[in-house]
C-alpha positions as CSV (number, residue, x, y, z in Angstrom):
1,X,-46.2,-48.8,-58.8
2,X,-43.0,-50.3,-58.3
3,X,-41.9,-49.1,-61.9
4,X,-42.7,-45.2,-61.2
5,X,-40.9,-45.7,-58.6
6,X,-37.9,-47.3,-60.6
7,X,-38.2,-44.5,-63.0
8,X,-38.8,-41.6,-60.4
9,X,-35.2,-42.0,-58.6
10,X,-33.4,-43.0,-61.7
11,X,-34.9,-39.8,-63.2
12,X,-33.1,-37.8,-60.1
13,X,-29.9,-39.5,-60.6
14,X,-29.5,-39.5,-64.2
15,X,-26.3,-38.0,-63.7
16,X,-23.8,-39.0,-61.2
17,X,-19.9,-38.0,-61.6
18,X,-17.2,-39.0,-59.2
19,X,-14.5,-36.5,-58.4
20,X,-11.3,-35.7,-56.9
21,X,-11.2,-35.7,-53.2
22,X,-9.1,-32.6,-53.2
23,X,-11.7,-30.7,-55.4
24,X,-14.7,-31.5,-52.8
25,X,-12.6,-30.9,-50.1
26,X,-12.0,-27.4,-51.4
27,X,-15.9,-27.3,-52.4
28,X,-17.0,-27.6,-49.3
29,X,-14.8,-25.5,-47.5
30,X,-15.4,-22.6,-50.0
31,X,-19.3,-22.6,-48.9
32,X,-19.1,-23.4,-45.5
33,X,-16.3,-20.4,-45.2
34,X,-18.7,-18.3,-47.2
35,X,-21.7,-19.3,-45.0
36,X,-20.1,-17.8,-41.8
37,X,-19.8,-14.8,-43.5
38,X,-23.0,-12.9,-42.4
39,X,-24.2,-10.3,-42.1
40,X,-25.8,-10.7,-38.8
41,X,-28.1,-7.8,-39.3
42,X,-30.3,-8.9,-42.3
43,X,-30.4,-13.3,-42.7
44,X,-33.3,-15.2,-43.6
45,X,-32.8,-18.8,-43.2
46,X,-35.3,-21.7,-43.3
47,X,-34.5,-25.3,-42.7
48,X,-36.7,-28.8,-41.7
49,X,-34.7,-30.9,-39.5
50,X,-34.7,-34.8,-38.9
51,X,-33.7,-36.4,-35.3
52,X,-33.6,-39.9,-34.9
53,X,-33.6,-41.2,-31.6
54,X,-33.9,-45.1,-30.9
55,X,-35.8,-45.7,-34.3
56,X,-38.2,-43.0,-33.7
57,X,-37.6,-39.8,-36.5
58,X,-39.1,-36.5,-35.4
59,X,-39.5,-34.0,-38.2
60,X,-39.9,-30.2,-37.3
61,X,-39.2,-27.4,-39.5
62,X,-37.3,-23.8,-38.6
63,X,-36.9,-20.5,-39.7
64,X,-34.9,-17.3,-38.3
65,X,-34.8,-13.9,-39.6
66,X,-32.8,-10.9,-38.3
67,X,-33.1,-7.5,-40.1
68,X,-32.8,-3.8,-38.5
69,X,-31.4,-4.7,-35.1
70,X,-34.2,-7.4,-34.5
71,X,-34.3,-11.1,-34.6
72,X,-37.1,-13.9,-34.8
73,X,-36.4,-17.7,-34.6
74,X,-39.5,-20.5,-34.7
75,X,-39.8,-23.7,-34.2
76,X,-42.7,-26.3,-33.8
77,X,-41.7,-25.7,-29.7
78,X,-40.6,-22.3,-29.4
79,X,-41.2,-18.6,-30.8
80,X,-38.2,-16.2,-30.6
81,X,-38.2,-12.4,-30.9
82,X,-35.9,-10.2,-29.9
83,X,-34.7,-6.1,-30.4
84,X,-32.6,-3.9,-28.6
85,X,-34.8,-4.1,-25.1
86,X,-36.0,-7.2,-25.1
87,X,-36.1,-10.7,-25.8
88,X,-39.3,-13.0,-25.6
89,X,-39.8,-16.4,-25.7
90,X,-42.5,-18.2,-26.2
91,X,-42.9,-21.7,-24.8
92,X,-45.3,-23.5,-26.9
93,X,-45.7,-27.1,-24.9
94,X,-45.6,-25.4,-22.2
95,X,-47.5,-22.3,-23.2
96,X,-45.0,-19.9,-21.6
97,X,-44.0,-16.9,-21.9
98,X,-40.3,-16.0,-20.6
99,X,-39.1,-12.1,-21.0
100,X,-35.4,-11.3,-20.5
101,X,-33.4,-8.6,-21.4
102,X,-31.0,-9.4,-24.7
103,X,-27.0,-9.7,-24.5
104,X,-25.6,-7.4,-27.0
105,X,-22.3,-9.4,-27.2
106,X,-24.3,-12.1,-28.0
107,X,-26.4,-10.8,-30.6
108,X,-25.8,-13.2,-33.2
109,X,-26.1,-16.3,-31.3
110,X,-29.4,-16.7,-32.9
111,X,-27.7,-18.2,-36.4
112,X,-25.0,-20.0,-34.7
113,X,-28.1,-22.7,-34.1
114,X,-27.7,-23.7,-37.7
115,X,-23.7,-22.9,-38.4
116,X,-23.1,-25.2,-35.2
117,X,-23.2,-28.1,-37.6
118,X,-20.5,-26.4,-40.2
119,X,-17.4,-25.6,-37.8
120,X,-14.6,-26.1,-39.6
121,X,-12.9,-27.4,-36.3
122,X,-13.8,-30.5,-37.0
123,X,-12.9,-30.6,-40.6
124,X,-9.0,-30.7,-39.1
125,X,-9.2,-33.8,-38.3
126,X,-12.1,-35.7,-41.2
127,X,-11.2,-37.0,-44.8
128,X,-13.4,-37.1,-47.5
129,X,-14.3,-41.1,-48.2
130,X,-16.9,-40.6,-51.3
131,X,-17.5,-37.5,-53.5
132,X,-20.1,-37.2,-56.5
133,X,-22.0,-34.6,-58.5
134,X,-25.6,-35.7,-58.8
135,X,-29.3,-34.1,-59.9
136,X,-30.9,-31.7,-57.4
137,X,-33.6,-34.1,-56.1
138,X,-35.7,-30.8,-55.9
139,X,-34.5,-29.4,-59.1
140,X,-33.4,-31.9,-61.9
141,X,-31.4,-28.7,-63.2
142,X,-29.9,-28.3,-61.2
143,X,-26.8,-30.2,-59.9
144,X,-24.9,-30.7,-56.2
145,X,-22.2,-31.7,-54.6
146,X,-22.5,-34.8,-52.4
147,X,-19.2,-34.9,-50.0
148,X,-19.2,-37.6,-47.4
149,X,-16.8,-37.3,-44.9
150,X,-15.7,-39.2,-41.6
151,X,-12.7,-38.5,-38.6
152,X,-9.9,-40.0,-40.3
153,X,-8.8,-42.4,-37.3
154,X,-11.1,-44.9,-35.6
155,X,-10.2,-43.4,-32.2
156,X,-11.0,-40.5,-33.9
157,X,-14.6,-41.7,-34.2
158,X,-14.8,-43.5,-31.6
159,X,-14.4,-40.8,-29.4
160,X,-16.4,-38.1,-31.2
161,X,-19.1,-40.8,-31.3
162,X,-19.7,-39.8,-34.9
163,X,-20.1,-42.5,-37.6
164,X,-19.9,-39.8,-40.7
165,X,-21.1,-36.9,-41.9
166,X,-22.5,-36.2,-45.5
167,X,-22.7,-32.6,-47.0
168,X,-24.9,-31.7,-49.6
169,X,-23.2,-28.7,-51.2
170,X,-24.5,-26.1,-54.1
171,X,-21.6,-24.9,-56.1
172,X,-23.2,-22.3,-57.9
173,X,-24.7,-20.9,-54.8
174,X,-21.4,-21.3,-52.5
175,X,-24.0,-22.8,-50.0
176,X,-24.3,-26.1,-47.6
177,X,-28.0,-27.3,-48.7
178,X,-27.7,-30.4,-46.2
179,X,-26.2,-31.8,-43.1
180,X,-26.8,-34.9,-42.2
181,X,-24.8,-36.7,-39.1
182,X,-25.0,-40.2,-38.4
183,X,-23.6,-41.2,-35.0
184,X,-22.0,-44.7,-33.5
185,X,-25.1,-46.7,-32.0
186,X,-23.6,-47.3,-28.8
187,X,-22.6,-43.6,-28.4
188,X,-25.7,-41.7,-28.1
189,X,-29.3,-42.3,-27.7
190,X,-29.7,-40.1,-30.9
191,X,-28.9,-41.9,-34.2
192,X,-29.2,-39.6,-36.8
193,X,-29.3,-35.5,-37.2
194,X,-30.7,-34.2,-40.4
195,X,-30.5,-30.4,-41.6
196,X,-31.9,-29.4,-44.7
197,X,-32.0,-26.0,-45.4
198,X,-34.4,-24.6,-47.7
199,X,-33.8,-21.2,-47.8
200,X,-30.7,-19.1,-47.1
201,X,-31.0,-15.3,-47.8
202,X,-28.0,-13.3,-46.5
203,X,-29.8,-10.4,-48.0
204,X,-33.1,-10.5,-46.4
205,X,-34.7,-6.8,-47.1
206,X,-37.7,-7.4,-45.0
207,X,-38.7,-7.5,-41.5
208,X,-38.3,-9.9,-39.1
209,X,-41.4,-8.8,-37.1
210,X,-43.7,-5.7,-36.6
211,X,-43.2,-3.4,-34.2
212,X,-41.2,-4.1,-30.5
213,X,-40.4,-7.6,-29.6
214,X,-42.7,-6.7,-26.1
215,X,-45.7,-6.0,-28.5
216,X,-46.0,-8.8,-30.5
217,X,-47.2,-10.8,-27.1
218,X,-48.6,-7.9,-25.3
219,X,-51.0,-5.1,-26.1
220,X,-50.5,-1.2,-25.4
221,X,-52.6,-2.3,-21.9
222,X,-49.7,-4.7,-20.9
223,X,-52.0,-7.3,-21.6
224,X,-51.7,-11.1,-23.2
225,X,-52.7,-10.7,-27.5
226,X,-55.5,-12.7,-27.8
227,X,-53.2,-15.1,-29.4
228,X,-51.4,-15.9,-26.5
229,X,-54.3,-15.8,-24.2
230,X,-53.9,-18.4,-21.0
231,X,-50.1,-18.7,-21.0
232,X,-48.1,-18.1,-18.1
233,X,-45.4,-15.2,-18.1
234,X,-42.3,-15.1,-16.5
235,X,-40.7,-11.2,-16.6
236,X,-36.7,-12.3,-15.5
237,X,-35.7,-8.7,-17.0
């Protein structure tokens, strides 16, 4: 057992080539840069995410689409639509339902949940410390760009609270694959945050829901789908 194991991650990182500081830099600023660029009206983009928090790692997994003026995001917690009139949201713990009417000037908000963890802000003040090219550990033909990069002072770190953070970058694509941000122990409660995404369409050509927003929790008698039968609703529109 312990030998397919041996052979299973030295079969991933067959190859592994160190490079130029400079040229990851530039690497990962080229996808993140291109990753802003969206069109915010047709995005797919699917992603699991890893939060540890004293030890304990909680997995969940994500998705948004927004195509044709309308926009869904779901979690394990939450379901998001939303289209010109309105914007529903589902509360899944809770099993709640909470209508509002949608900002326009705030319309793509929705995909800033993910591009939160690429602002170049912070890139003003981080230094890349370790750079390779390694095997896809998806794809073995596929190769990436492993950047690690950290604030490039300690009181730098010390008062961002963040230890480093490693980028996982696709140089064919022009695309961030994975974030992962480890933080200072005695900063946060929260350890690590790990992003993966798995899919990243910037020219999603389908829908992102049928129908209105309204009518994918309520029937054309104003009443609960029989999937959402015995939650709550809260109309704040």
């Amino acid at each position: 057992m312990r030998l397919s194991m041996l052979a299973f991650f030295l079969s991933i990182q067959v190859f592994v080539h160190v490079n130029a500081q400079s040229d990851c830099y530039a690497t990962l600023r080229s996808s993140v840069d291109s990753m802003k660029e969206i069109d915010a009206g047709q995005l797919a983009i699917e992603y699991d995410i890893r939060v540890t928090v004293k030890n304990v790692t909680e997995e969940s997994k994500a998705s948004i689409l927004i195509a044709n003026g309308k926009a869904r995001f779901i979690t394990d917690e939450i379901e998001l639509f939303k289209d010109g009139k309105t914007q529903v949201a589902v509360m899944k713990e809770d099993r709640e339902i909470i209508l509002t009417t949608p900002l326009q000037k705030r319309s793509n908000e929705i995909n800033k949940l993910v591009l939160m963890m690429l602002q170049d802000s912070l890139f003003r003040h981080m230094v890349v410390t370790s750079c390779e090219t390694t095997c896809d550990p998806k794809d073995s033909n596929r190769f990436i760009e492993k950047i690690e990069m950290q604030f490039e002072t300690g009181e730098l770190r010390q008062n961002a609270g963040i230890k480093n953070m490693e980028y996982w970058v696709d140089r064919k694509l022009n695309q961030v694959k994975r974030v992962r941000i480890v933080y200072l122990r005695h900063s946060y409660d929260v350890q690590e945050i790990d992003v993966a995404v798995s899919r990243y369409d910037r020219k999603f050509s389908g829908e992102a829901f049928r129908g209105t927003a309204y009518g994918v929790v309520f029937t054309a008698k104003n009443e609960l789908q029989k999937k959402y039968k015995g939650y709550s609703v809260k109309d704040l529109r």
